[in-house]
C-alpha positions in Angstrom: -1.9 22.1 0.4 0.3 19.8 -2.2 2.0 16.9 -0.1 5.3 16.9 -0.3 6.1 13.7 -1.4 4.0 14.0 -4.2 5.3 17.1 -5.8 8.8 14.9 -5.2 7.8 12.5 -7.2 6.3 15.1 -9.7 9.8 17.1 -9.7 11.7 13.9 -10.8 9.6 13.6 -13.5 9.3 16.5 -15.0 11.4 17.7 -17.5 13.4 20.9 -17.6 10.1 23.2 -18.4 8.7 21.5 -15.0 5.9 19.9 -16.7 5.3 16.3 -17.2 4.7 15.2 -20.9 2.5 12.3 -21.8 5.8 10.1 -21.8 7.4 11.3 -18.7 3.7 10.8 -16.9 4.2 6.9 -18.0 7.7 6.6 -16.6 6.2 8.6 -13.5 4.0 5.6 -13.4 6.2 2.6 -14.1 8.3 3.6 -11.6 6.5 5.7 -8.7 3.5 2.8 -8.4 4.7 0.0 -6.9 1.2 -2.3 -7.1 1.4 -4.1 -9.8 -2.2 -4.4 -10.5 -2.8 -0.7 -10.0 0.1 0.4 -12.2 -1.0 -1.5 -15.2 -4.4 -0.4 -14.8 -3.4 3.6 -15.1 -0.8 2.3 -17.6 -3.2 1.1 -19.7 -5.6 4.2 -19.2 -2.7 6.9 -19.5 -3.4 8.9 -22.4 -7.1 8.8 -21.1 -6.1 10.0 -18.1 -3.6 12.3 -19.5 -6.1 14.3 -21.8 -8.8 14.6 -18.9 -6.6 16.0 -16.6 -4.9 18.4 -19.3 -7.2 20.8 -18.2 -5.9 23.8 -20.8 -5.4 21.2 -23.5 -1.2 22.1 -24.0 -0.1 18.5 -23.9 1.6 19.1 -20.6 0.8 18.4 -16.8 1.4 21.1 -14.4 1.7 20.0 -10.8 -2.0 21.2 -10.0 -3.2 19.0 -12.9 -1.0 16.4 -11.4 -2.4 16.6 -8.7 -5.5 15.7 -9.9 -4.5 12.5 -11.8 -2.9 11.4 -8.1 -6.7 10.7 -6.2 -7.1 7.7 -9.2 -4.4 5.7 -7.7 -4.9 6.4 -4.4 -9.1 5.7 -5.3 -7.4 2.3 -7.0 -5.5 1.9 -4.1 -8.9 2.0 -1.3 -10.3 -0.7 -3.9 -7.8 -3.0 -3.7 -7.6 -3.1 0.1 -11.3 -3.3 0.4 -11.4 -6.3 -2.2 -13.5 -4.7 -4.6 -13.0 -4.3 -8.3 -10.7 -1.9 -9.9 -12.6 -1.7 -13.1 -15.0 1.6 -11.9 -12.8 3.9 -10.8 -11.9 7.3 -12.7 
């Protein structure tokens, strides 16, 4: 079941179709991520991260797909509270 606080987030993102384009997944970032050293990291990976997760390869993110791209941060985020390095996470 999709937490509701994520699809939020996803909602006031998307644009009118209810997708997220590659451009409104970075703004999703900039501005939902609030570790600095987390958000750059995904920043810097977001077209990566984008393509994977595109699962049916139409340039858009549904929610399920969004979904998907979500478990990095929060991976990132298990990282950085444990001390270990961000660098192997996907």
């Amino acid at each position: 079941m999709a937490c509701p606080e994520l699809k939020e987030k996803f909602d006031r993102h998307a644009g009118e179709d209810g997708f997220l384009d590659l451009e409104e997944f970075k703004k999703l970032i900039k501005s939902e991520i609030d570790n600095e050293r987390i958000r750059e990291k995904v920043l810097n990976r977001a077209s990566t991260i984008f393509s994977k997760k595109d699962e049916n390869k139409d340039g858009k993110l549904s929610f399920e797909e969004f979904e998907k791209c979500s478990r990095l941060a929060k991976k990132l985020r298990d990282k950085e509270k444990k001390g270990e390095p961000l660098e192997d996470s996907e």
